[in-house]
C-alpha positions in Angstrom: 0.0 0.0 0.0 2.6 2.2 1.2 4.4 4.4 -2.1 8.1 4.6 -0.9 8.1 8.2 -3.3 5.4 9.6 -0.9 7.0 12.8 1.1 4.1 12.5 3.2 5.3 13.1 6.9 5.6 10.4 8.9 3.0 8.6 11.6 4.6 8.8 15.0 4.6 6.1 17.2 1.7 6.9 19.6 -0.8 8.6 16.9 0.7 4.6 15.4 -1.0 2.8 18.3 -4.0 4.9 18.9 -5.0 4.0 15.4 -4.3 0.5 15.6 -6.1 0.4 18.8 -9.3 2.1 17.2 -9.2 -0.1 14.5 -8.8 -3.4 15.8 -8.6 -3.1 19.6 -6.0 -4.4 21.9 -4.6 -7.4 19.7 -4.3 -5.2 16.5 -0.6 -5.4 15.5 -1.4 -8.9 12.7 -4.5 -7.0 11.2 -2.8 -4.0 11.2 -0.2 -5.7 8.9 -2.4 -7.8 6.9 -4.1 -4.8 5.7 -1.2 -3.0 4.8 0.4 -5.8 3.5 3.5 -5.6 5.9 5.0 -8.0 8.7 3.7 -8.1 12.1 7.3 -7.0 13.0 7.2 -4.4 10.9 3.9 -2.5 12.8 5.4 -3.4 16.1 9.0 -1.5 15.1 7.0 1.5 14.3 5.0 1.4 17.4 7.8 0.7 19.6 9.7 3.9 17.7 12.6 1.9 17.3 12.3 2.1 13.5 10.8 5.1 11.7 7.9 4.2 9.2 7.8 4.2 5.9 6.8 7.5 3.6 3.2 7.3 2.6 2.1 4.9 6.1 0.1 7.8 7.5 -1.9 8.3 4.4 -2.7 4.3 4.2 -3.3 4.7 7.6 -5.9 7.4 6.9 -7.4 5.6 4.6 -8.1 2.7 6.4 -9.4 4.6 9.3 -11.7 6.4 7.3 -13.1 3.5 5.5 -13.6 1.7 8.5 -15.3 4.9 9.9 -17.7 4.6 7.0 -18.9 0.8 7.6 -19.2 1.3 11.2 -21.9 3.7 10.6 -23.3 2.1 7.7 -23.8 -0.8 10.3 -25.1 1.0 13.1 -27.7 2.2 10.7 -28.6 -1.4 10.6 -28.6 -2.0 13.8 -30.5 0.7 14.5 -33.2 -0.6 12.1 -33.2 -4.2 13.3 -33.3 -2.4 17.3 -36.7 -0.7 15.9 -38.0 -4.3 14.6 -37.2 -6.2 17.5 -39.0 -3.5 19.8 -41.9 -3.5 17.3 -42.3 -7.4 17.8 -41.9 -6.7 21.4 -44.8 -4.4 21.9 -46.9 -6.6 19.4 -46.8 -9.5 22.0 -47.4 -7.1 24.7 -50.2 -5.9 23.4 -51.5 -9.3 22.3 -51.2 -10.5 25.6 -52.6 -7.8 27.4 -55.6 -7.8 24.8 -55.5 -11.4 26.1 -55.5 -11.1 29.2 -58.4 -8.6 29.5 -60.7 -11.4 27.9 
């Protein structure tokens, strides 16, 4: 992902880990990597500070928190919907068995 031409400035290593935190949790260093195609090692150098980044890694790393951004909304969207069917079907047996009960 990374373009080793990029001039971009460089991710430091706690603005590194607060990303990789958001984005995966506490265990994020391997699906950091995977997604931008680099070794475990690699993420966990750069996090450490004990090697600097390569150019470009704060733009990919923009990028995938953006995207990510993006389908966590579109998914609480949907959550929200199914929240509004489940109480719907809620207050439908409610009422039935109030209804029910008053016979």
């Amino acid at each position: 992902m990374t373009d080793p031409d990029d001039d971009s400035p460089l991710i430091s290593p706690e603005a590194l880990r607060r990303a990789g935190t958001a984005l995966f949790g506490e265990m994020w260093f391997a699906p950091l990597a995977y997604d931008l195609g680099v070794s475990v090692r690699a993420c966990e150098r750069w996090a450490a500070g004990t090697q600097d980044p390569p150019p470009g890694l704060a733009s990919d790393i923009i990028d995938l928190c953006q995207h990510r951004a993006k389908m966590v909304r579109a998914l609480a969207v949907l959550h929200e919907a199914r929240a509004r069917a489940i109480d719907d079907a809620a207050r439908e047996i409610a009422r039935a068995l109030a209804k029910r009960a008053s016979v």
